[in-house]
C-alpha positions in Angstrom: 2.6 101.9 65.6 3.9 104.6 67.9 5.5 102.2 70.2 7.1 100.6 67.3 8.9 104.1 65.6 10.0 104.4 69.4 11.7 101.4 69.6 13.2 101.7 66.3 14.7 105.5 67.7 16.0 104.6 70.3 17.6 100.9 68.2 19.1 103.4 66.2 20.6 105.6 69.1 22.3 102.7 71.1 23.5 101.4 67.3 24.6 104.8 66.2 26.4 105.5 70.1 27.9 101.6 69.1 29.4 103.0 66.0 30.6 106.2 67.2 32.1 104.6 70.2 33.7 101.9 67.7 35.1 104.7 65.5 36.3 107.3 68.0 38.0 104.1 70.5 39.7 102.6 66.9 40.8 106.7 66.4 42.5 106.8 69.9 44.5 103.7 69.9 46.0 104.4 66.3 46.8 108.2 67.6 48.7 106.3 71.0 50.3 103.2 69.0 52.1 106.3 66.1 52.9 108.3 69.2 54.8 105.2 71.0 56.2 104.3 67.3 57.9 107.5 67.0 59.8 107.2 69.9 62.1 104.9 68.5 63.4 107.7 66.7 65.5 110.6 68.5 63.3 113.4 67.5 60.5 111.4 68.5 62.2 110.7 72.2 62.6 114.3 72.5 59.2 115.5 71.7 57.5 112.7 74.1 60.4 113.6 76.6 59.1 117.2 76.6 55.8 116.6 76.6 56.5 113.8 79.4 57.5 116.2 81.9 55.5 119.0 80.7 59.2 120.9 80.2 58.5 124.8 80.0 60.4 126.5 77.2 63.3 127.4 79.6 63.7 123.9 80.8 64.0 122.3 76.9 66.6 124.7 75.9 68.2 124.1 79.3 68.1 120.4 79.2 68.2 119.7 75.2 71.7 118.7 75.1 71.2 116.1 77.0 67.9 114.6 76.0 69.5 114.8 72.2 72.2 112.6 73.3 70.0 110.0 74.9 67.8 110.3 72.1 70.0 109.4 69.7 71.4 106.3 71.7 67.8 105.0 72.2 67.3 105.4 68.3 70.7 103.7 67.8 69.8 100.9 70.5 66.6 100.2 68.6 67.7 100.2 65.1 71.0 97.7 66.3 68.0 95.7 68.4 66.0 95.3 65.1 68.2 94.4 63.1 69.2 91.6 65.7 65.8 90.6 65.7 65.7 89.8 61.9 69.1 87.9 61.7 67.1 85.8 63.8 64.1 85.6 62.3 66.3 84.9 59.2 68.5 82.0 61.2 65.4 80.6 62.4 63.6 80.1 58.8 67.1 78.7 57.3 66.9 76.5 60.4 63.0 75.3 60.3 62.4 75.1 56.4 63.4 71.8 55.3 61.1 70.6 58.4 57.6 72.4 56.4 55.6 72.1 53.6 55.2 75.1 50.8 51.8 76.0 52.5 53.4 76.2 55.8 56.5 78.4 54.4 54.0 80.8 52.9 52.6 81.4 56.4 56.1 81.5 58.5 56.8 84.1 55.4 53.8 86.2 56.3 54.1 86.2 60.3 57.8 87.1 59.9 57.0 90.3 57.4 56.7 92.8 60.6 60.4 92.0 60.9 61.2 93.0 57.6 58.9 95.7 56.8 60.0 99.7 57.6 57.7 100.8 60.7 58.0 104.5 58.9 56.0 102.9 55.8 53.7 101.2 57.8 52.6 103.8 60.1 52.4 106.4 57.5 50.0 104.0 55.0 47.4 103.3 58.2 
């Protein structure tokens, strides 16, 4: 009987280390995938720029003209990239939809909704 509540413990460590690990990796990855999102977005660029190159408060004020600007043209260069993208997306399901049934519609409908949807809405509802 004492061998057996030992072997549960230590089942229940390695499942609860399982969990936590789960939990605290899934944590991470969400944390690094908002903090890449928001550098399509000038302020974003800036505040990963700074942190980047571990700029003192000196350096940012020194060099903030400049990373504004190119912030701004990377924000302006994604937003004109996306909007590219779902012209296509839209060409392409003009293009393809006599060719499929309802059922397969539905499902071109559903992968193309990342290319309609605002990332700013989804990052903020995960």
């Amino acid at each position: 009987m004492k061998t057996f509540k030992i072997v549960v413990a230590l089942f229940s460590l390695v499942a609860l280390g399982f969990v936590a690990g789960f939990y605290t990796n899934r944590y991470l990855v969400k944390q690094n995938i908002s903090r890449v999102a928001n550098m399509r977005y000038a302020k974003g660029f800036e505040e990963s720029m700074y942190e980047k190159i571990h700029a003192t408060d000196k350096q940012q004020t020194q060099i903030a003209t400049s990373v504004e600007k190119y912030g701004e043209q990377i924000a302006t260069v994604y937003q004109e990239s996306r909007t590219k993208r779902r012209a296509l997306m839209d060409s392409l399901r003009m293009e393809i939809s006599p060719y499929l049934t309802q059922k397969q519609i539905e499902e071109l409908d559903h992968f193309c909704y990342r290319f309609y949807t605002n990332p700013t809405k989804q990052t903020a509802s995960n």
